[in-house]
C-alpha positions in Angstrom: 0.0 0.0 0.0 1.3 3.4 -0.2 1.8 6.1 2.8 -1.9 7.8 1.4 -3.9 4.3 1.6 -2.1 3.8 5.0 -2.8 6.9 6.5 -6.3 6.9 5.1 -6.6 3.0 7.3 -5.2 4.3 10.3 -6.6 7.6 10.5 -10.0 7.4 8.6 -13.1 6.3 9.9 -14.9 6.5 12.8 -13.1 5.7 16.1 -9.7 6.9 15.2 -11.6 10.4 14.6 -12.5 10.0 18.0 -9.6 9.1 19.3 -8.3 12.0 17.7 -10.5 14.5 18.9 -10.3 12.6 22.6 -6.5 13.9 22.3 -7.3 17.3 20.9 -9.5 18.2 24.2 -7.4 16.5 26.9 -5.0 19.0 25.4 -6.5 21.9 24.8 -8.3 21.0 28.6 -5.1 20.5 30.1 -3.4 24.0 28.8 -6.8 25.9 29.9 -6.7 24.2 32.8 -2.6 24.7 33.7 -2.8 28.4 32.2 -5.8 29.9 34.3 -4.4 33.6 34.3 -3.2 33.6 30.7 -5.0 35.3 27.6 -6.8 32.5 25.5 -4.6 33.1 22.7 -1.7 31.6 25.1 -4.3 28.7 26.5 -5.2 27.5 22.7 -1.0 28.1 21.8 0.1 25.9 24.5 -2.7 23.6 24.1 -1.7 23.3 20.2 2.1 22.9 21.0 0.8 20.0 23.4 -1.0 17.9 20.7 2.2 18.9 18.3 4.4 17.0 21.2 2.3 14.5 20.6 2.6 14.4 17.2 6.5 14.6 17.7 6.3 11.0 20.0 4.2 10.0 17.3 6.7 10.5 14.4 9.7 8.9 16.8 7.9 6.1 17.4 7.0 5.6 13.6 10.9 5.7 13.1 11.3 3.4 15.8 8.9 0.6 14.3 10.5 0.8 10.6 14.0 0.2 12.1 12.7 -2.6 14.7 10.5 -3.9 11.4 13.7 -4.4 9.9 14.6 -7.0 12.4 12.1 -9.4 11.5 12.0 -11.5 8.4 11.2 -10.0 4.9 7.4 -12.4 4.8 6.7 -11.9 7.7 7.4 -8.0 8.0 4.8 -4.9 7.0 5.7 -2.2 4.5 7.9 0.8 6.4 4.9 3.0 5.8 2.1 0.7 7.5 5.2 0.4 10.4 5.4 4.5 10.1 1.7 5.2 10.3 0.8 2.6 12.3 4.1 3.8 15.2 2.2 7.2 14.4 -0.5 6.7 15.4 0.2 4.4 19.2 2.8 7.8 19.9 -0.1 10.0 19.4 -2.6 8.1 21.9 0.2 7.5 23.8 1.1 11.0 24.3 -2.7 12.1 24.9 -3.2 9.1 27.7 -0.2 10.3 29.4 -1.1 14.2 29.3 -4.6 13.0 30.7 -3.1 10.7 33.5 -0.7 13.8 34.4 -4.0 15.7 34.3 -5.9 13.6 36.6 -2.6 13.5 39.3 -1.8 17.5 39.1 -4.7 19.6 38.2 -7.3 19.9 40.5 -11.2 19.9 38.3 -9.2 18.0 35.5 -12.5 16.1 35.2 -15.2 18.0 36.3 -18.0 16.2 38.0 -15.6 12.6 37.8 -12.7 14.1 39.8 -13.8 12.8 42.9 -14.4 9.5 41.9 -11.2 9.3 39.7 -9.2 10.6 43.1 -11.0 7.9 44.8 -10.1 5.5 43.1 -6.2 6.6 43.0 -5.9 7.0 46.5 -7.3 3.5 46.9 -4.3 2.4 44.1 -1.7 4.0 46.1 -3.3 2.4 49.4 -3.2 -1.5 48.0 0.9 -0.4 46.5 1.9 1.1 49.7 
């Protein structure tokens, strides 16, 4: 296939749009959320160079998975660019699960209405670890 069709499977549809979007607002809550005393031009900035960090781990991780593809025999190995957009794609999520988690641990209302219960339910995490 070639990088367009592969993009196209790994990006189109449905769920990866929400996926996508899921990302987008953990962002763009995140920077609002960090930046309470900036302008909202500063807020949407950071909360665009955010998702762009994301795309960054996303790209390094795509490079990543066409070297380690290499490692594998040549039948039983994927095209570099299904191993690019695919590596794309897990840094992106990736990067959005681990701004939310830092989210949830630092920023007080990260949630809303389910901060309480996520709070809950990491204080009774750290309780059965400690």
């Amino acid at each position: 296939m070639s990088m367009e069709s592969e993009m196209r499977a790994n990006f189109g549809g449905f769920w990866n749009s929400l996926i996508l979007l899921f990302v987008v607002i953990v962002c763009m809550r995140f920077a609002s959320l960090e930046q309470v005393g900036e302008s909202l031009a500063e807020r949407i900035l950071c909360g665009i160079h955010l998702f762009l960090g994301c795309i960054a781990a996303g790209f390094l991780l795509g490079i990543l998975r066409i070297f380690l593809g290499f490692s594998n025999d040549t039948y039983t190995r994927a095209p570099a660019s299904a191993n690019f957009t695919q590596g794309l794609k897990y840094g992106i999520v990736m990067g959005g699960i681990l701004i939310f988690i830092i989210g949830i641990l630092q920023l007080d209302n990260f949630l809303g209405v389910f901060q309480p219960i996520a709070s809950g339910l990491i204080t009774k995490l750290i309780g059965i670890f400690a």
